[in-house]
py3Dmol code that shows the C-alpha trace and the ligand (Angstrom):
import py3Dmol

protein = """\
ATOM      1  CA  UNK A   1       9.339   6.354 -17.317  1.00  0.00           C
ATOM      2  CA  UNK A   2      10.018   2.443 -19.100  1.00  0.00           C
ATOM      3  CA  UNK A   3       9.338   0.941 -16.193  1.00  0.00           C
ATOM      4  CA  UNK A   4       5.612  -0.108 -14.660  1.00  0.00           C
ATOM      5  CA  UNK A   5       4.520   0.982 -11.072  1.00  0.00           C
ATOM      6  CA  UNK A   6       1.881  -1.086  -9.217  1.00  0.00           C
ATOM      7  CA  UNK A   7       0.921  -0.858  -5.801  1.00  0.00           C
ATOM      8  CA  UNK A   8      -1.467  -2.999  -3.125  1.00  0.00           C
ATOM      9  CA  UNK A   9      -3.415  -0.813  -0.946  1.00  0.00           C
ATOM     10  CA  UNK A  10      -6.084  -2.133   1.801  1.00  0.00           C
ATOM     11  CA  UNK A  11      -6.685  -1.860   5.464  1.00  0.00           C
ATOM     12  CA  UNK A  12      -4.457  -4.794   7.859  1.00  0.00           C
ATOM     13  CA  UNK A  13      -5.806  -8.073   7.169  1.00  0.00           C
ATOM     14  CA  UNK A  14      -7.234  -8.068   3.705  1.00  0.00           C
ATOM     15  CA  UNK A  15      -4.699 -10.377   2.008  1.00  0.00           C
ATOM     16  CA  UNK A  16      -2.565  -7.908   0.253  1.00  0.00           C
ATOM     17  CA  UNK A  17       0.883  -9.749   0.668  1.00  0.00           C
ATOM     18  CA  UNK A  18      -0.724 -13.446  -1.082  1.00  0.00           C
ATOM     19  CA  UNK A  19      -2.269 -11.133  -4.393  1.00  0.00           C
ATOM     20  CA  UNK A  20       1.206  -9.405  -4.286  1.00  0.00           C
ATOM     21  CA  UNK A  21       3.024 -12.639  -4.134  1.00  0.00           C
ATOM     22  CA  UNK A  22       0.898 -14.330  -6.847  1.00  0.00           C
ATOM     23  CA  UNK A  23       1.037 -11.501  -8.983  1.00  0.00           C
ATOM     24  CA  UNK A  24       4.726 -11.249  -9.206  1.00  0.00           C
ATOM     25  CA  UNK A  25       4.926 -15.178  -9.564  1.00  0.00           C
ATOM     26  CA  UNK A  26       2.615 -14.470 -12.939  1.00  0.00           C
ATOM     27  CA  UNK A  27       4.260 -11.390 -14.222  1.00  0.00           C
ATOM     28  CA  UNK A  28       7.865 -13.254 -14.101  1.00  0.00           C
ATOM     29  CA  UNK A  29       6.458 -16.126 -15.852  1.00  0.00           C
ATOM     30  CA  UNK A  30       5.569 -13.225 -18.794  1.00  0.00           C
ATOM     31  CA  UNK A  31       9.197 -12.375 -18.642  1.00  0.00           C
ATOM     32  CA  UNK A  32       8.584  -9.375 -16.800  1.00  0.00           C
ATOM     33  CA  UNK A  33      11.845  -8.079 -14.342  1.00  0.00           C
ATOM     34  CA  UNK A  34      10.058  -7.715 -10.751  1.00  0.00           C
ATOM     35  CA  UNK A  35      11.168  -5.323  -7.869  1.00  0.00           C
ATOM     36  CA  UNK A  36       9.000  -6.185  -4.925  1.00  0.00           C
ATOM     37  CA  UNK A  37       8.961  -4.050  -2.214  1.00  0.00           C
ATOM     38  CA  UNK A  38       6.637  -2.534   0.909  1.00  0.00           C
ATOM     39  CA  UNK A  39       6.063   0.253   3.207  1.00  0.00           C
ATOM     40  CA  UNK A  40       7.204   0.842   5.915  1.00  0.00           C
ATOM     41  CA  UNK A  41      10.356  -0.847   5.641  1.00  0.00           C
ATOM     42  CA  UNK A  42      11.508  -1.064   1.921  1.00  0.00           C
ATOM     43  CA  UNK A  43      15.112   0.067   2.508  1.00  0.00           C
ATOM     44  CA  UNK A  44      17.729  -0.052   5.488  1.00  0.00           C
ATOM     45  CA  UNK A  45      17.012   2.846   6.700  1.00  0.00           C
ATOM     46  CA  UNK A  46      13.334   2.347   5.886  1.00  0.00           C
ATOM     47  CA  UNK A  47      13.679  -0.179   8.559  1.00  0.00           C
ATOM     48  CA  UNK A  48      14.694   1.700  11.333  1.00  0.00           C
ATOM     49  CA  UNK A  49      11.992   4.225  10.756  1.00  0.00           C
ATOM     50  CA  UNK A  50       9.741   1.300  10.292  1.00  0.00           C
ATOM     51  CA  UNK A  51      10.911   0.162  13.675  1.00  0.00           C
ATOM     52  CA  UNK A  52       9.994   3.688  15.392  1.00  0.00           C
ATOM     53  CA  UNK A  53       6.466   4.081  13.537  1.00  0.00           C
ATOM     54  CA  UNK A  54       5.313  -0.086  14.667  1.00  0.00           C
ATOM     55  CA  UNK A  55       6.839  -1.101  17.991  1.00  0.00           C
ATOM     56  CA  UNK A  56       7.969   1.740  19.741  1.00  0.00           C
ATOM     57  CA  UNK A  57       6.112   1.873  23.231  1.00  0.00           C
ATOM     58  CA  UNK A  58       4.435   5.423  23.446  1.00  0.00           C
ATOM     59  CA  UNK A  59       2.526   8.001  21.335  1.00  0.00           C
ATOM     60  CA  UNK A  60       4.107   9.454  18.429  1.00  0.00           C
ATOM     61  CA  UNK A  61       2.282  12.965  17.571  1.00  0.00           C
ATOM     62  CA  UNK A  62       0.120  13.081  14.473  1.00  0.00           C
ATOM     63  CA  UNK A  63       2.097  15.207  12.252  1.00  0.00           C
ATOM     64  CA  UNK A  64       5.501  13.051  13.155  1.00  0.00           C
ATOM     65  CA  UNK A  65       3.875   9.770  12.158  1.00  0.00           C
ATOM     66  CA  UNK A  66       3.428  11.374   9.254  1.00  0.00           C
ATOM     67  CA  UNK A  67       6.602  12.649   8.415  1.00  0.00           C
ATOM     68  CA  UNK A  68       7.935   9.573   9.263  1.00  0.00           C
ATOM     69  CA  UNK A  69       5.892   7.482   6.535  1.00  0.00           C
ATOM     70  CA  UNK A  70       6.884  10.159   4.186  1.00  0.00           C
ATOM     71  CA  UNK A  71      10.426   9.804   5.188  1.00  0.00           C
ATOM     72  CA  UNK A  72      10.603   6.294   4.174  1.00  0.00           C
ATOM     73  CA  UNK A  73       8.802   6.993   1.003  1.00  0.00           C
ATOM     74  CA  UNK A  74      11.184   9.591   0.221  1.00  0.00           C
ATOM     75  CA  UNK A  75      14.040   7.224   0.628  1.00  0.00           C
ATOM     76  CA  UNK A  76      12.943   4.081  -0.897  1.00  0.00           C
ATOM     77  CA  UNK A  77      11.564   6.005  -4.153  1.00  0.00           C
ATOM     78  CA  UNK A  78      14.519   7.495  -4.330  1.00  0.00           C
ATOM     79  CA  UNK A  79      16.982   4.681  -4.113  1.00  0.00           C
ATOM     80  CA  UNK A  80      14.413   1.987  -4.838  1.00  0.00           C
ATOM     81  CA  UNK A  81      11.421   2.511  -7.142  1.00  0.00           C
ATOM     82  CA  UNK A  82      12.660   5.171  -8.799  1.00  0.00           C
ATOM     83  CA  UNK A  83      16.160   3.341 -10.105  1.00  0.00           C
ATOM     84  CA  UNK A  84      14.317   0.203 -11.269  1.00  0.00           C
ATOM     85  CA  UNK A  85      11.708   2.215 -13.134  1.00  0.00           C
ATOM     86  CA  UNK A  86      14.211   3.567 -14.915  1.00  0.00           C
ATOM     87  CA  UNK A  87      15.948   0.131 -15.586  1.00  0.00           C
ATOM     88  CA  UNK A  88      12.405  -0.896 -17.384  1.00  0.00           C
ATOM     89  CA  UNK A  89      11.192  -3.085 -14.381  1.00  0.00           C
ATOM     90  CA  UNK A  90       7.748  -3.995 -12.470  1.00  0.00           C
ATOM     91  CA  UNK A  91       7.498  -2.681  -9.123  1.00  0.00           C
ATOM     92  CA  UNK A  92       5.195  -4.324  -6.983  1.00  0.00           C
ATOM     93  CA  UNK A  93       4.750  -2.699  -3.649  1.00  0.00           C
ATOM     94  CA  UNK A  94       2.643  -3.521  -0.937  1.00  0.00           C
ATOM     95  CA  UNK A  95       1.411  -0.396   0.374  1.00  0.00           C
ATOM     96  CA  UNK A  96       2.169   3.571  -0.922  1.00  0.00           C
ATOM     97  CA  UNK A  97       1.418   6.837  -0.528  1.00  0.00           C
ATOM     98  CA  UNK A  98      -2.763   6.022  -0.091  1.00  0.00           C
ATOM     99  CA  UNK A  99      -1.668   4.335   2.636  1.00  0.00           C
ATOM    100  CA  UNK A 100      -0.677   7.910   4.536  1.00  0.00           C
ATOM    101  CA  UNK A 101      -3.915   9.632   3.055  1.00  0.00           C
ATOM    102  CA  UNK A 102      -6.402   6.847   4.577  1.00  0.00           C
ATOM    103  CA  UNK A 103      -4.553   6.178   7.760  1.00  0.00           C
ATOM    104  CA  UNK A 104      -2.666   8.814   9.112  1.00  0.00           C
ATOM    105  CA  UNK A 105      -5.764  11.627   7.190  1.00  0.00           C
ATOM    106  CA  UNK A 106      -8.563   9.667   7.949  1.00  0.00           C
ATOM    107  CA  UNK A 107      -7.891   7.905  11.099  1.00  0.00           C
ATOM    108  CA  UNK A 108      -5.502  10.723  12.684  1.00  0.00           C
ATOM    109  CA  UNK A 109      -7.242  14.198  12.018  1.00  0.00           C
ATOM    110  CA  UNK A 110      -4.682  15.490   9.512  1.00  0.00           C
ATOM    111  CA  UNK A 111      -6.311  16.717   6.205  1.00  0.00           C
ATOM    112  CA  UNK A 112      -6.092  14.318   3.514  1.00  0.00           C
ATOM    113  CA  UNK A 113      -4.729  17.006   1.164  1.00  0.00           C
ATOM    114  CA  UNK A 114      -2.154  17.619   3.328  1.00  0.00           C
ATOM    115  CA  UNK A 115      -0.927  14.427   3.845  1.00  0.00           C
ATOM    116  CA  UNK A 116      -1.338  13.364   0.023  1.00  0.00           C
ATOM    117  CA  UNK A 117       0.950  17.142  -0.697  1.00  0.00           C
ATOM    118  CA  UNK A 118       3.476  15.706   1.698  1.00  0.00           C
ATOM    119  CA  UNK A 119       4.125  12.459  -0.130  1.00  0.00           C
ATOM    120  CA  UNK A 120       3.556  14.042  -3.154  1.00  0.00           C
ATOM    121  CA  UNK A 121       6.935  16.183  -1.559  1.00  0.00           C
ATOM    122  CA  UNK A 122       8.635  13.372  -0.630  1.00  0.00           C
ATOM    123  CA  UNK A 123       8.355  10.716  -3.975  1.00  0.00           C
ATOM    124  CA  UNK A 124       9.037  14.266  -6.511  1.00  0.00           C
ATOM    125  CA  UNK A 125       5.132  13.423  -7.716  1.00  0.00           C
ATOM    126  CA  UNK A 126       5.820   9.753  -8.671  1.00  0.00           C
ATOM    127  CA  UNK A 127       1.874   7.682  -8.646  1.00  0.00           C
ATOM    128  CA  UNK A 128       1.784   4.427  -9.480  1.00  0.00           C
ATOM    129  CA  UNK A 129       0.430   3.463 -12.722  1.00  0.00           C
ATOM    130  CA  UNK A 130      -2.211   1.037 -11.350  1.00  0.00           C
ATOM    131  CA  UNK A 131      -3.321   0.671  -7.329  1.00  0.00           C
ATOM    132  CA  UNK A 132      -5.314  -1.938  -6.633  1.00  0.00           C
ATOM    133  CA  UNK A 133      -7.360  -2.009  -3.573  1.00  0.00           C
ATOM    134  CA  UNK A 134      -8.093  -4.668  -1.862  1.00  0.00           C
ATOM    135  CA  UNK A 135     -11.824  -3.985  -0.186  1.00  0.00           C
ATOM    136  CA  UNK A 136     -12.805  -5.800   2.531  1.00  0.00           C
ATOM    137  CA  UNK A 137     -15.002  -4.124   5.961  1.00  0.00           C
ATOM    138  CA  UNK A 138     -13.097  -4.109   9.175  1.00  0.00           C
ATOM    139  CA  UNK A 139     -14.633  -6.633  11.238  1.00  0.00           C
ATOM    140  CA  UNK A 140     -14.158  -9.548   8.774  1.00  0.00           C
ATOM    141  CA  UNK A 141      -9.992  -7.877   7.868  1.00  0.00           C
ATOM    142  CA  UNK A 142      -9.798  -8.215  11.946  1.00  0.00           C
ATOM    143  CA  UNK A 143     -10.824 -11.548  12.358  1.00  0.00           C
ATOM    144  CA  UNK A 144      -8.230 -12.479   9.676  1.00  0.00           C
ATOM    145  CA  UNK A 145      -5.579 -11.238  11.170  1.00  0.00           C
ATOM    146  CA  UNK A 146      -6.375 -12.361  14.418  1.00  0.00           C
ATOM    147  CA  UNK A 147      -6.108 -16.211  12.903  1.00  0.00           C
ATOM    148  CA  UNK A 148      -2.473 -15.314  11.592  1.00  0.00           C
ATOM    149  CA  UNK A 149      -1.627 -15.720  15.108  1.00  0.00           C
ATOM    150  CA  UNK A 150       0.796 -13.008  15.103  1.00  0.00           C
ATOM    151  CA  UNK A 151       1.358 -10.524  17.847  1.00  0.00           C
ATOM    152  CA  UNK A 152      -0.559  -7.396  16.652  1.00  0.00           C
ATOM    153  CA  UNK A 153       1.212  -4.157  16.084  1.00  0.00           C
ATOM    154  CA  UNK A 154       0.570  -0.771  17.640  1.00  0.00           C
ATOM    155  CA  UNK A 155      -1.770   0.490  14.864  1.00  0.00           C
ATOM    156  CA  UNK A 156      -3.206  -3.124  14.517  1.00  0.00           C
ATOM    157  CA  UNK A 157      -4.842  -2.663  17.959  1.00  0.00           C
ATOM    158  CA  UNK A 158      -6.460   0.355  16.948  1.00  0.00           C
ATOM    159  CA  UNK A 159     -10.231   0.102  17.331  1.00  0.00           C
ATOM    160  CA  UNK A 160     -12.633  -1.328  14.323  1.00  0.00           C
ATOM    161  CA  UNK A 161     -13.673   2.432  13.821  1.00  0.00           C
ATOM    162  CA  UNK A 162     -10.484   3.601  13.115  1.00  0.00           C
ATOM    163  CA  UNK A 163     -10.188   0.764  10.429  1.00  0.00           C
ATOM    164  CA  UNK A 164     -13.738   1.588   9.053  1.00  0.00           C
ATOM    165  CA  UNK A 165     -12.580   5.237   8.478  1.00  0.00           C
ATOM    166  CA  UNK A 166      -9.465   4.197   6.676  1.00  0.00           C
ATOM    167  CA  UNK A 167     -11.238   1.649   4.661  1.00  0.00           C
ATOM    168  CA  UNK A 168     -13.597   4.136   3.764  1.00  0.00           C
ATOM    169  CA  UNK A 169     -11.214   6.870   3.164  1.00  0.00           C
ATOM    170  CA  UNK A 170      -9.306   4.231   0.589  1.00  0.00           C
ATOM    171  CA  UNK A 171     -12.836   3.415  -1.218  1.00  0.00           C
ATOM    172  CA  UNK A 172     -12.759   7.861  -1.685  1.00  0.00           C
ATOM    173  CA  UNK A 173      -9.839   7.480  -2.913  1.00  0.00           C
ATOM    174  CA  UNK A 174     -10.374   5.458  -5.005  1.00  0.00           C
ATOM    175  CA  UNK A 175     -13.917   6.920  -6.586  1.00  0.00           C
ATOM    176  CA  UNK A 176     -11.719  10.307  -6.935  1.00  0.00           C
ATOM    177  CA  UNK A 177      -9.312   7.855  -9.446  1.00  0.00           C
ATOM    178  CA  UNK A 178     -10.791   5.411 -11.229  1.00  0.00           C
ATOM    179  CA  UNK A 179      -8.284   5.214 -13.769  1.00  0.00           C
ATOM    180  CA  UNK A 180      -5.530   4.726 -11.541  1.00  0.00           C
ATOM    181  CA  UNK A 181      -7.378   2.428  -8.970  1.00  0.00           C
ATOM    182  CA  UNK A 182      -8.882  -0.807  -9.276  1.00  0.00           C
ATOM    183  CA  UNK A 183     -11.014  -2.306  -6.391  1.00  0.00           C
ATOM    184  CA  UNK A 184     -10.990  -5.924  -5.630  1.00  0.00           C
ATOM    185  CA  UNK A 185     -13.671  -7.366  -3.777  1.00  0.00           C
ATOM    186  CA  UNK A 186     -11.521  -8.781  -0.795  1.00  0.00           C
ATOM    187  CA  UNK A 187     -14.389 -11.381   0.679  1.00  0.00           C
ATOM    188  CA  UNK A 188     -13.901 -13.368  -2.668  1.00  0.00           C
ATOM    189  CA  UNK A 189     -11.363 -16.584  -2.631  1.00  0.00           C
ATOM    190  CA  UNK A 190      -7.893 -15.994  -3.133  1.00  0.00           C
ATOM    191  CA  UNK A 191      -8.078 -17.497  -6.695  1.00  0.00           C
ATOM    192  CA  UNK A 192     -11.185 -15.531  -7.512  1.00  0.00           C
ATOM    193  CA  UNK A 193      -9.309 -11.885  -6.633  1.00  0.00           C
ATOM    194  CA  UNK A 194      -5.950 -12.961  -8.047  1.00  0.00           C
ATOM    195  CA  UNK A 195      -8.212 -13.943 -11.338  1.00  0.00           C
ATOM    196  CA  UNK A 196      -9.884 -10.453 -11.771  1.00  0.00           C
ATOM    197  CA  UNK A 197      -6.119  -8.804 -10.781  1.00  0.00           C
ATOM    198  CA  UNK A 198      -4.108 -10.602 -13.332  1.00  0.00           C
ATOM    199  CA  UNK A 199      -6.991  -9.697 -15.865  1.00  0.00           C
ATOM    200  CA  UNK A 200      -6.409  -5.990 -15.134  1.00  0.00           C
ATOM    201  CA  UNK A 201      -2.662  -5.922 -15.455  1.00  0.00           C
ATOM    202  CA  UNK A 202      -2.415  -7.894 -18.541  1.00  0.00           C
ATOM    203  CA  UNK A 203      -5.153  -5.727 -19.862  1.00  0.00           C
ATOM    204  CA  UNK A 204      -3.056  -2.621 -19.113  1.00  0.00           C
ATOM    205  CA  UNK A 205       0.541  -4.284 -19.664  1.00  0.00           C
ATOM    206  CA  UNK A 206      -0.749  -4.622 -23.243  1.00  0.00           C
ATOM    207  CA  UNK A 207      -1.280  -1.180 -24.121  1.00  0.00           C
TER     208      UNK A 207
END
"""
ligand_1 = """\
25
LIG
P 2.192 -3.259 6.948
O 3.640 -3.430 6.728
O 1.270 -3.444 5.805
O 1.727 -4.178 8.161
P 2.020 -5.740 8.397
O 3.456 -6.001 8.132
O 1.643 -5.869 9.852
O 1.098 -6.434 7.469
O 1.925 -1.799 7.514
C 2.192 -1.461 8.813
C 1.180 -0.441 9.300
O 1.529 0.872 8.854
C -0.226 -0.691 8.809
O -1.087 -0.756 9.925
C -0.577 0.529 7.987
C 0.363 1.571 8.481
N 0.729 2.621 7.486
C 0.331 3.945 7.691
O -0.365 4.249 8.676
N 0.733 4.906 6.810
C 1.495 4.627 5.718
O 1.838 5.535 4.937
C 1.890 3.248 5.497
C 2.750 2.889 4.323
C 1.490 2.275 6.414
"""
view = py3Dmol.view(width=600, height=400)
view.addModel(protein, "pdb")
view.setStyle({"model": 0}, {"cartoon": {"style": "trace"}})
view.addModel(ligand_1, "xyz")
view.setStyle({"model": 1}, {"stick": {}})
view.zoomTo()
view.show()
């Protein structure tokens, strides 16, 4: 495909949306067409499904959480990603298909093959070209998102176990693909990750 596809993975809290947002603001200075984008949430209908997974009160069973991320990747690769790929642009999203593998494989039970075979399903096979991974251990990602001031989602209150699994479920992830992943030290100033980041895409963008 002409386009590129780069994704921001991480557990809550570890800065993903300020790299995201300072990466785009350097690849459109190169002249570079930008698609940002998330999940859950990246389309309309993303956002109703978004709205069941985050804030609606009781449990949702283990295997329907995780149809439900994988029906909102289905949909926004389809009608999102995969369209300005094809036009030759830079998608940026902030969270993909690792996202299901650490959280709802590590954290809920399912098998992480399973769960990666389901999105694998649902995008038709589509991996980014580059995930970076934003590495950072869960009590310091919990006090930062305590000082947002926000009200914390349902998954945000989930215990700092539950976060150390995913993060460490994300860091196997990310041994198992080197090529695809690269792992950003997350307690480092914002200037100092966005530094090593832009170093890596400009690296790769000039292949
Ligand atoms: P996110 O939008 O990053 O949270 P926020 O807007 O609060 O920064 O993600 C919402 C939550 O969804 C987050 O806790 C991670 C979780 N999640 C999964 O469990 N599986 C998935 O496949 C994705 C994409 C997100």
């Amino acid at each position: 495909m002409p386009g590129w596809f780069i994704s921001f993975e991480g557990i809550d809290g570890v800065g993903k949306s300020t790299q995201a947002d300072l990466l785009e603001q350097h690849l459109r200075d190169l002249g570079h067409e930008i698609v940002r984008t998330f999940e859950p949430g990246g389309t309309e209908l993303g956002q109703e499904i978004r709205h069941l997974l985050l804030h609606r009160k009781g449990d949702v069973a283990p295997r329907a959480e995780a149809l439900l991320y994988a029906a909102d990747r289905a949909h926004h690769v389809a009608t999102k990603v995969r369209p300005a790929l094809e036009a030759g642009q830079v998608v940026i999203t902030d969270r993909y298909l690792d996202s299901s593998v650490a959280y709802q494989g590590a954290g809920r039970d399912l098998k992480a093959q399973q769960v990666r075979d389901l999105s694998l399903f649902a995008t038709d096979g589509l991996l980014p070209n580059l995930t970076i991974l934003l590495d950072l251990d869960a009590s310091a990602a919990g006090l930062r998102r305590n000082q947002t001031g926000q009200e914390p989602d349902r998954l945000e209150r989930e215990k700092i176990e539950f976060f150390e699994a995913v993060r460490q479920s994300f860091l196997d992830l990310a041994a198992a693909e080197p090529e695809r992943f690269f792992v950003v030290d997350a307690s480092q100033t914002v200037e100092q990750m966005q530094t090593s980041i832009r170093a890596r895409v400009d690296q790769l963008l000039a292949q």
